[in-house]
N, C-alpha and C positions, 0 to 999 in steps of 0.2 A: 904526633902528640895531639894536634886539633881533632883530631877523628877517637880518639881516648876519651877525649874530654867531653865530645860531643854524646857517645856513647854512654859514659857515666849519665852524661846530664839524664839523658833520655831513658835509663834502667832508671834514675831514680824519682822522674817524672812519674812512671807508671807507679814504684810503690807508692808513692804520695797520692794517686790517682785508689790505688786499692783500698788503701789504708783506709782515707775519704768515703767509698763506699760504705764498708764495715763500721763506721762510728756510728750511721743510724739505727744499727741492729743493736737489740738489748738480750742479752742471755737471759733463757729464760729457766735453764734449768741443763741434763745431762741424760744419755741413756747408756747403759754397759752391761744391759742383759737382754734376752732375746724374751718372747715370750710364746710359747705354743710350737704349734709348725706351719701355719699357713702364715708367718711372716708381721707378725704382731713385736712392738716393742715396750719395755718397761720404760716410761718415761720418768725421772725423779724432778719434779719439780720446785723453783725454789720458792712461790706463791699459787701453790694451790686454790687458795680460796676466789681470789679474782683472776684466773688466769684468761688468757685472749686466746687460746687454741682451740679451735670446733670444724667440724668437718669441711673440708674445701676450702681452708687457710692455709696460706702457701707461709713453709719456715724455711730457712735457711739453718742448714747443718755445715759444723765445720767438725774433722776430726780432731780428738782428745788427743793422739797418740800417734806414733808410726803401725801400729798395730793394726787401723782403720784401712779400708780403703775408697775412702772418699777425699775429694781433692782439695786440697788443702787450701783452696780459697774459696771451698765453701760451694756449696749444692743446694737445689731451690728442690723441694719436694712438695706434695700436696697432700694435706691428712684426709685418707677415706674415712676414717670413723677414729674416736676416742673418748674412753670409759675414766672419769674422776670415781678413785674410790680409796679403797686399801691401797692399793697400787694404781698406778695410771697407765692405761695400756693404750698402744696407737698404733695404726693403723696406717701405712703412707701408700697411696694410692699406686705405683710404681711399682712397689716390694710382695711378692707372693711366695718366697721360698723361704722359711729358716737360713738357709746357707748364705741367701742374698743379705740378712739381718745381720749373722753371724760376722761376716765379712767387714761392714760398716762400721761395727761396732766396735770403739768406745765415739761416742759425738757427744756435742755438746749443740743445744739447739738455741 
């Protein structure tokens, strides 16, 4: 029974340790479309006008869905390049294939 208890304790130490992390991330928006084939995303934004995203900003992605497969406590990427416009396309320094996009996709940044 001590060895139970002690184990709770310690699985719920860490989420309180995760959770912790995650409070000083701010959503900044979502992606759930690909964009091109050399590995470009549609980002949808939820403040456009002042946003903090420019090349060589590292974001952290968590998946939207079980449909993603990125890991569910969340993945540090680095933007190579990204276009404010009609659409916001981005570019994460890692990613060069459609398929690799494809795959990730729905996240939440």
């Amino acid at each position: 029974m001590l060895s139970i208890n002690i184990g709770s304790f310690f699985l719920w130490k860490i989420d309180i340790m995760t959770k912790s992390k995650n409070n000083n991330l701010v959503e900044l928006g979502y992606s759930s479309k690909p964009h091109g084939i050399k590995g470009g995303f549609i980002f949808v934004l939820f403040n456009m006008d002042e946003s903090v995203l420019a090349a060589k900003k590292k974001i952290t992605i968590f998946p939207k869905n079980q449909n993603s497969s990125i890991d569910p406590a969340g993945e540090e990427h680095i933007i190579k390049s990204i276009n404010f416009g009609n659409k916001t396309i981005c570019y994460l320094a890692a990613i060069t294939d459609r398929n690799d996009v494809e795959s990730m996709l729905p996240f939440t940044i």
